[in-house]
C-alpha positions in Angstrom: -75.2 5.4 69.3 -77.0 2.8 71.6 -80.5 1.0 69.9 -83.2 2.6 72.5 -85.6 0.1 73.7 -89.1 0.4 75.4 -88.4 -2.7 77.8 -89.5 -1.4 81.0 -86.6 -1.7 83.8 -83.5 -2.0 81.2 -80.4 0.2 83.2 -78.1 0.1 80.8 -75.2 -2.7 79.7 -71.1 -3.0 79.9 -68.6 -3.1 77.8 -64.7 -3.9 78.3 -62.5 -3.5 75.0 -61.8 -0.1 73.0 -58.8 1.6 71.4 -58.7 5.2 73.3 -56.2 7.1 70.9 -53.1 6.0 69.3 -49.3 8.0 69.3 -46.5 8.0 66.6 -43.4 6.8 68.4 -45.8 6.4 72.0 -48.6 4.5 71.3 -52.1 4.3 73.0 -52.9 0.7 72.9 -56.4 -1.3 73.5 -57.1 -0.6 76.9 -60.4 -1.8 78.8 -63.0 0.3 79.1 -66.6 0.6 80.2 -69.1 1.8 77.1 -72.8 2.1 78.4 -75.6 0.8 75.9 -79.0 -0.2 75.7 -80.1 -3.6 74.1 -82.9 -5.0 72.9 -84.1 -8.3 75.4 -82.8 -10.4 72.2 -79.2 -9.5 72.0 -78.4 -10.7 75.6 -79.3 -14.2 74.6 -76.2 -14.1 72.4 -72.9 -15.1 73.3 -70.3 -12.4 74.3 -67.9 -11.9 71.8 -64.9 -9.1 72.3 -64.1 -7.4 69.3 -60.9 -5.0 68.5 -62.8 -1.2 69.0 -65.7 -2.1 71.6 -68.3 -5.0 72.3 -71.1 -4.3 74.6 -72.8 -7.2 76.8 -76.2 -6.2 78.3 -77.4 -5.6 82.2 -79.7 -8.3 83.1 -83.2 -6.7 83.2 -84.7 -4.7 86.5 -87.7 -6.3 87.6 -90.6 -4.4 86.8 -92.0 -1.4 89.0 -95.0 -3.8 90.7 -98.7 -2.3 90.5 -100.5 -2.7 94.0 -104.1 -3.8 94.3 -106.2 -0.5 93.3 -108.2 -0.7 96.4 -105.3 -0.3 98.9 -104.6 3.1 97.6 -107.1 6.2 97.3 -107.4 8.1 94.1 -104.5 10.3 95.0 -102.1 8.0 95.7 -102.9 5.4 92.3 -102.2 8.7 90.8 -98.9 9.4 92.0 -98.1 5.6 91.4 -99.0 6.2 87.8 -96.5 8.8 87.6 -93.8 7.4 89.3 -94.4 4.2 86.6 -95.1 6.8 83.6 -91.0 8.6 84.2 -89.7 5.0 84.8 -91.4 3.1 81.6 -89.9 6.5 79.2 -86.3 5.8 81.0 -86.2 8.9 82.8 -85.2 6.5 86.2 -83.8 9.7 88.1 -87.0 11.6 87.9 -88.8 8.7 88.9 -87.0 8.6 92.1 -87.1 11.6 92.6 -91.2 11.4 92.5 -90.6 8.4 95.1 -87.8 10.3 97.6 -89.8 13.3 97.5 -92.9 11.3 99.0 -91.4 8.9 100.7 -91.3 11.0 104.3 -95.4 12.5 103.3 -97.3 11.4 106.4 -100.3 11.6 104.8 -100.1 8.7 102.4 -101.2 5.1 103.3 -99.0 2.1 105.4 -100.3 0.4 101.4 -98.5 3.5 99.7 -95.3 3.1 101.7 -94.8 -0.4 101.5 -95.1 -0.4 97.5 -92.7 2.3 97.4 -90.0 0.6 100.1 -90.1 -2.3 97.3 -89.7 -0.5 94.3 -86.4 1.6 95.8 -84.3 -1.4 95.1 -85.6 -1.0 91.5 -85.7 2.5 90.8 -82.1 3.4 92.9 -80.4 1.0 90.9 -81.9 2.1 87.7 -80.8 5.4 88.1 -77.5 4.6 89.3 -77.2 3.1 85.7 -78.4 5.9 83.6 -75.8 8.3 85.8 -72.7 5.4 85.1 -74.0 5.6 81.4 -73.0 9.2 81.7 -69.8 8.4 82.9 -71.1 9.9 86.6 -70.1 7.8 89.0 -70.0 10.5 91.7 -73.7 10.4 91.5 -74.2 6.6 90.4 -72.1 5.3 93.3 -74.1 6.5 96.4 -77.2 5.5 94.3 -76.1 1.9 94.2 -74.9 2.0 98.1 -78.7 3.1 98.2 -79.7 0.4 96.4 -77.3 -2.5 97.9 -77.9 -1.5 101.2 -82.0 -2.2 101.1 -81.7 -5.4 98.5 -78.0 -6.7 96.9 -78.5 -7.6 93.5 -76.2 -8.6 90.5 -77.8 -4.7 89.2 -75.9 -3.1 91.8 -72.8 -5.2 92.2 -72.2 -4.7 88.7 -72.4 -0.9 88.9 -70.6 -0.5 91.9 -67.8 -3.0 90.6 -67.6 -1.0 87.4 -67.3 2.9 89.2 -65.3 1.1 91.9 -62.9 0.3 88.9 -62.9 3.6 87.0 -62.7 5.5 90.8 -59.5 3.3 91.5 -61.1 2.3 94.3 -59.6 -1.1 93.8 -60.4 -2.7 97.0 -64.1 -2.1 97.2 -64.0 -3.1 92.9 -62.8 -6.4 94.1 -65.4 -7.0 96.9 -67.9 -6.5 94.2 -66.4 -8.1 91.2 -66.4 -11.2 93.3 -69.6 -11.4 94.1 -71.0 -10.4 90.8 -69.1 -13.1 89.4 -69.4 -15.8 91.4 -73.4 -15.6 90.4 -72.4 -14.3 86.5 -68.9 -16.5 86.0 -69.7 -16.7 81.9 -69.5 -12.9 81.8 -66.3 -12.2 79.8 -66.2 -8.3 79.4 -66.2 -8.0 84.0 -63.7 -10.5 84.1 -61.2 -8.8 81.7 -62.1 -5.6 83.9 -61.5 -7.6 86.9 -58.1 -9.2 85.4 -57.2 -5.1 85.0 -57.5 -4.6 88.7 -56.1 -7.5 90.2 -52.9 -6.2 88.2 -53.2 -2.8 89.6 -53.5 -4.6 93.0 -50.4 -6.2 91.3 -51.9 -9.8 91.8 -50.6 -10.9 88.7 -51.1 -14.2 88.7 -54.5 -13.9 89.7 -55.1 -11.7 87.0 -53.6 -14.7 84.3 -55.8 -17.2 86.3 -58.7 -14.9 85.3 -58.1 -13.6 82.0 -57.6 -17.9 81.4 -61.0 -18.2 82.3 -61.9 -16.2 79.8 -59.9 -16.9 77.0 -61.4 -20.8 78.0 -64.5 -19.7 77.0 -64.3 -19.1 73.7 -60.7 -19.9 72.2 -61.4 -17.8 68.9 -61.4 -14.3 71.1 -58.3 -12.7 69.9 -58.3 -9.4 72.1 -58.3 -11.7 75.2 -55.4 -14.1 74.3 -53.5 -10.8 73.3 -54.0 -9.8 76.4 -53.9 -13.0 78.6 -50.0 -13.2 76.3 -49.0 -9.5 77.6 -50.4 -10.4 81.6 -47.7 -13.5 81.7 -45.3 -11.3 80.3 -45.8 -8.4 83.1 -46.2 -11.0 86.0 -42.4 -12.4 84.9 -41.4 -8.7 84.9 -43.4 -7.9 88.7 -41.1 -9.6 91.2 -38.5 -7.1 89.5 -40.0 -4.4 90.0 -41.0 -1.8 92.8 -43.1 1.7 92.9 -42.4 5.1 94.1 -45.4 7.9 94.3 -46.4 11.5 93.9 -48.9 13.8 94.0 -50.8 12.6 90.8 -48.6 9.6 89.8 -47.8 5.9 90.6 -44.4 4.8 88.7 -43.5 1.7 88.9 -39.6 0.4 87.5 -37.4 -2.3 87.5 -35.3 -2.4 90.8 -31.5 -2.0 90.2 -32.0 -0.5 87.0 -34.4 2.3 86.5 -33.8 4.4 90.0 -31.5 6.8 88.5 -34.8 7.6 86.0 -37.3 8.0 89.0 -37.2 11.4 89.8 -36.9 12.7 86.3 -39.6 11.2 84.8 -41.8 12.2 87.7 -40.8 15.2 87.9 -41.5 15.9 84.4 -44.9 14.1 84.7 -45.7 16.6 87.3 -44.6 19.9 85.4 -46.5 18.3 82.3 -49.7 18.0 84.6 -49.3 21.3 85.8 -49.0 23.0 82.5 -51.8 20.9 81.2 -54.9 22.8 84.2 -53.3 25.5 84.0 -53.0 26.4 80.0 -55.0 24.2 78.5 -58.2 23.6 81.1 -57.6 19.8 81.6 -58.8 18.5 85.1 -56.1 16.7 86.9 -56.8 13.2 87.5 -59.1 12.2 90.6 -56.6 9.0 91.5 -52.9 8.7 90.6 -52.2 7.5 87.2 -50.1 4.5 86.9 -47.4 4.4 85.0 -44.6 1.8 84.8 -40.9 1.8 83.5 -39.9 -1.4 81.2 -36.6 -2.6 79.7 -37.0 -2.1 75.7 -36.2 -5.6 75.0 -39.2 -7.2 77.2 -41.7 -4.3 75.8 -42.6 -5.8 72.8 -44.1 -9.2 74.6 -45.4 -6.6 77.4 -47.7 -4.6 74.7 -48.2 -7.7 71.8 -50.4 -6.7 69.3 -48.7 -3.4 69.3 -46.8 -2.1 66.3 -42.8 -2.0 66.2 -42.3 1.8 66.0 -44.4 2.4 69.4 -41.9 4.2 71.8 -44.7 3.9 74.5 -48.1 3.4 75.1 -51.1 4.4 77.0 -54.0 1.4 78.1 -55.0 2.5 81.2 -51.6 3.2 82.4 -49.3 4.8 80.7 -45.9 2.2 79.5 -43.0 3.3 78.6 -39.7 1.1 77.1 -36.1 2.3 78.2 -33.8 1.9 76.1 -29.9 2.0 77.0 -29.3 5.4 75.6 -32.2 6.2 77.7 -29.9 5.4 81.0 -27.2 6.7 80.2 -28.9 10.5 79.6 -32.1 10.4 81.5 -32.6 14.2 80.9 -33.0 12.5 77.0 -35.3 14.6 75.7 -37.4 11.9 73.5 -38.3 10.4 77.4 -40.0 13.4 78.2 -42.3 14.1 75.1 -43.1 10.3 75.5 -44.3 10.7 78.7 -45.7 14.2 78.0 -47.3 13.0 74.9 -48.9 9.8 76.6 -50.4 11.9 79.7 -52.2 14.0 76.9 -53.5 10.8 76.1 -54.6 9.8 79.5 -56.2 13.2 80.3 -58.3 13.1 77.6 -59.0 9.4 78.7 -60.3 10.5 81.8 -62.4 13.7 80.7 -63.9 11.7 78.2 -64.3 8.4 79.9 -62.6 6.2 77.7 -64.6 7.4 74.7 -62.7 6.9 71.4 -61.4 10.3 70.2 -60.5 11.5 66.4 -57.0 10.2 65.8 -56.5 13.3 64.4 -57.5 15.3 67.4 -56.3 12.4 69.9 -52.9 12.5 68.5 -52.1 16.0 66.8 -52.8 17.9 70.7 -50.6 14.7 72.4 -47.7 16.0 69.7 -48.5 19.5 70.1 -49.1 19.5 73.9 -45.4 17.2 74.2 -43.4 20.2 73.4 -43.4 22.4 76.1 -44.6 25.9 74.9 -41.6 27.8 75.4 -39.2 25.2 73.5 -41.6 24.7 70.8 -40.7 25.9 67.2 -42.2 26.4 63.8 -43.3 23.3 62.1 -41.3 21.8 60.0 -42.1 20.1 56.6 -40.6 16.6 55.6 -37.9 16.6 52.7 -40.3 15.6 50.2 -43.8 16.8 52.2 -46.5 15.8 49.4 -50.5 16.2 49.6 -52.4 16.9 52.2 -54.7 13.8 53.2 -58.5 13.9 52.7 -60.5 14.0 55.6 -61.3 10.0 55.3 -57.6 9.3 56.4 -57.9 11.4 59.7 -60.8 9.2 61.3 -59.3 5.5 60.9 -57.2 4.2 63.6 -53.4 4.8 62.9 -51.9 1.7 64.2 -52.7 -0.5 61.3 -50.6 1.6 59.4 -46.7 0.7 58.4 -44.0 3.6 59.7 -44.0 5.3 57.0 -47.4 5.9 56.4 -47.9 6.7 60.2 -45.4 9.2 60.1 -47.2 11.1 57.4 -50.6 11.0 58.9 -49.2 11.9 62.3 -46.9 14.9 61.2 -50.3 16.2 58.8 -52.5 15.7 62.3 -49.9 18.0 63.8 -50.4 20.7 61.2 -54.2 20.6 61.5 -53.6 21.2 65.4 -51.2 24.5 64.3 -53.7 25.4 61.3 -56.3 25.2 64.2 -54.4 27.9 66.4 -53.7 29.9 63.4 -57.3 30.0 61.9 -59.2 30.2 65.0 -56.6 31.8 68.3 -54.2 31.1 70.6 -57.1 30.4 73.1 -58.6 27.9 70.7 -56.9 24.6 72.0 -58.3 25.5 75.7 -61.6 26.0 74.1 -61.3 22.4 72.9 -59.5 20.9 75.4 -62.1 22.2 78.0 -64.9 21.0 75.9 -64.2 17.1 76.5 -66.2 15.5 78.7 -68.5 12.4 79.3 -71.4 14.4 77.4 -69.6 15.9 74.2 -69.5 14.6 71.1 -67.0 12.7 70.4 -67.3 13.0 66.4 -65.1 15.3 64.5 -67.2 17.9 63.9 -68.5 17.4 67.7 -65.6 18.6 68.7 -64.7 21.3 66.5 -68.0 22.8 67.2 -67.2 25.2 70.2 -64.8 26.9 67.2 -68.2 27.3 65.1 -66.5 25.2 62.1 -66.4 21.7 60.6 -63.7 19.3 60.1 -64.5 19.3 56.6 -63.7 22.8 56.5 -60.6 22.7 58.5 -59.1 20.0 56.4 -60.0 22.4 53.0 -57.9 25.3 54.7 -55.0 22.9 56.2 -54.6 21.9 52.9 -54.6 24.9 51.4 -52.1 26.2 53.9 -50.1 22.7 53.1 -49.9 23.3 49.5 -48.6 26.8 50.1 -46.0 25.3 52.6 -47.3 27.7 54.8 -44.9 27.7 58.3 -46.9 27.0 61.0 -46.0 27.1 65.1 -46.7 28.7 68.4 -48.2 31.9 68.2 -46.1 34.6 68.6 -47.7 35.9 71.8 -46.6 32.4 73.3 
């Protein structure tokens, strides 16, 4: 949780890097995200470092609300300035507009009144803009900022807009405002690896290496940008190769002479999976199409570097998928379709959440669960030699630092807490939790689990206890 300060005016801060949720055989890679924090007026003298789960880089500060001269103003109206400053100094930035709109139009107040208020707007729209993007709201915090940038530009609102321009997919206006931001803050790494990640969905590749070079210049030692400055020349090699087809919710793009016999099946099955996904399980469909993008297996591995060698796909942002030669010759395969089923789980989420780092547990055991259609799913079924159940430490650290083997195990065991869940708790539980992600829950274990009225302490004790008994697990029945 963010450090809460008292410095008057302080909307928030950005961050670019965090792992969203990782996927035995598909793999949900490091994809750039925007966490909201507060700082204390200290941290943003230091340098900007990007680190492997998240690194937040402060907002430069609002200017204060100004006081006028006490004898412009009649008792009344010092009052009403005094409240208006009182919800701004305790953070609460949308009540204090709210005080200013709802005065702003009173005929009754003084030319003095007026003009103090017309020159805090700037101040207090794009404060609250902030505290809504914190939120993940940028339905709210965009026309806030508009507000804002229309009466006085500052680097306060270009930021904001740049950022919900870039989670809104409105890539066009995102690079308007990136620009300018960073023409006037060029040393700030985190907006340029966001910019870098919509010039390549503008597929300006090399404009996206020129910038993530810019960054990686700044501080050599920053090992999550040269990772991904390595996979950027990789993808703009594979570009001129490569051309798009659409759907409803979906942008695919493949590699031209070799991947069209694939385009219709996968989205297709993207589709179906969407489907199923609102209408079983609650999820909102996705307000702009999701990207996704078709690669030959043998270039994957410099595409995704950092990732681990049993990934069959991954999920940054966009969802990434190898294919393999078996994989052309039988595109109904039916590995293709989990993959891609599994890895929209993963991007839903994604979205509901807004980027926020899920249990891998929870993160990967509903992507395996949700992959298998319901009516083709069966029992669970235990490994040869199945062994403990995992303590409940081994559920919360990030799976991909672990070798095949030991992924495997804690995948397949996240898989049977998902079952235990629906066993223990309904068929309707896993819409309950599903439904329950959003930009406010909790992301913790027990944050999650607490719509079911249980902890994940106790649904590890009675998973186990259910492992130990090899106790056959699977779709309910009703199903």
């Amino acid at each position: 949780m963010a450090k809460k300060t008292t410095t008057l005016g302080l909307i928030g801060a950005v961050a670019a890097l965090a792992l969203v949720g990782h996927a035995f055989r598909s793999w949900s890679f490091e994809a750039p995200k925007v966490v909201l924090a507060e700082t204390a007026p200290a941290a943003r003298a230091a340098s900007p470092t990007v680190a492997a789960a998240a690194t937040t880089v402060p907002v430069p500060v609002a200017p204060k609300l100004a006081l006028p001269a006490a004898p412009e103003m009649n008792a009344a109206e010092t009052e009403l300035v005094r409240k208006i400053h009182a919800k701004f100094a305790t953070g609460d930035f949308v009540s204090a507009l709210t005080l200013a709109d709802q005065n702003a139009a009173r005929e009754d107040l003084s030319p003095a009144f007026h003009e103090w208020l017309m020159q805090q707007l700037p101040v207090l729209l794009a404060s609250a803009g902030w505290s809504k993007l914190r939120l993940g709201d940028c339905e709210d915090a965009t026309p806030l900022f508009r507000r804002a940038e229309s009466l006085k530009r500052s680097k306060e609102t270009a930021k904001g807009l740049a950022v919900c321009y870039y989670k809104q997919k409105n890539f066009i206006g995102a690079q308007e405002q990136f620009g300018w931001y960073l023409e006037r803050e060029s040393g700030d790494l985190e907006m340029q690896v966001l910019y870098a990640d919509v010039l390549e969905s503008e597929g300006r590749y090399d404009d996206a290496v020129k910038m993530l070079e810019q960054a990686a210049a700044q501080d050599a030692k920053l090992e999550g940008v040269s990772q991904r400055l390595q996979s950027m020349r990789a993808r703009a090699k594979e570009a001129p190769l490569q051309q798009y087809e659409t759907s409803r919710n979906f942008r695919l793009l493949y590699r031209s002479g070799d991947h069209e016999d694939l385009v219709n099946n996968v989205l297709e099955n993207l589709e179906i999976a969407l489907d199923e996904y609102v209408e079983t399980y609650g999820l909102k469909p996705p307000p702009a199409p999701i990207e996704v993008i078709l690669y030959p297996a043998a270039q994957f591995k410099g595409i995704v570097v950092g990732g681990p060698d049993w990934a069959e796909g991954i999920f940054d942002g966009r969802l990434r998928i190898p294919i393999r030669e078996t994989t052309l010759q039988n595109p109904d395969a039916k590995l293709l379709r989990e993959v891609l089923r599994h890895e929209l789980v993963h991007a839903l989420f994604s979205l509901a959440s807004d980027a926020r780092q899920l249990p891998p547990w929870f993160d990967e055991g509903m992507a395996q669960r949700l992959a298998c259609a319901s009516p083709g799913c069966g029992p669970f079924v235990f490994p040869a030699t199945p062994g403990s159940f995992l303590g409940s430490p081994s559920f919360f650290a990030p799976y991909i630092s672990l070798d095949a083997a030991r992924a495997g195990r804690a995948y397949r065991q996240s898989l049977y807490l998902i079952f235990a869940i629906e066993r223990l708790y309904g068929e309707d539980a896993l819409r309950t939790l599903a439904q329950s992600i959003s930009t406010t829950s909790e992301p913790s274990s027990d944050g999650i689990l607490k719509p079911l009225g249980t902890t994940f302490d106790e649904l590890q004790k009675k998973a186990a206890y259910l492992w130990a008994n090899r106790t056959v697990l699977g779709i309910p029945p009703s199903r």
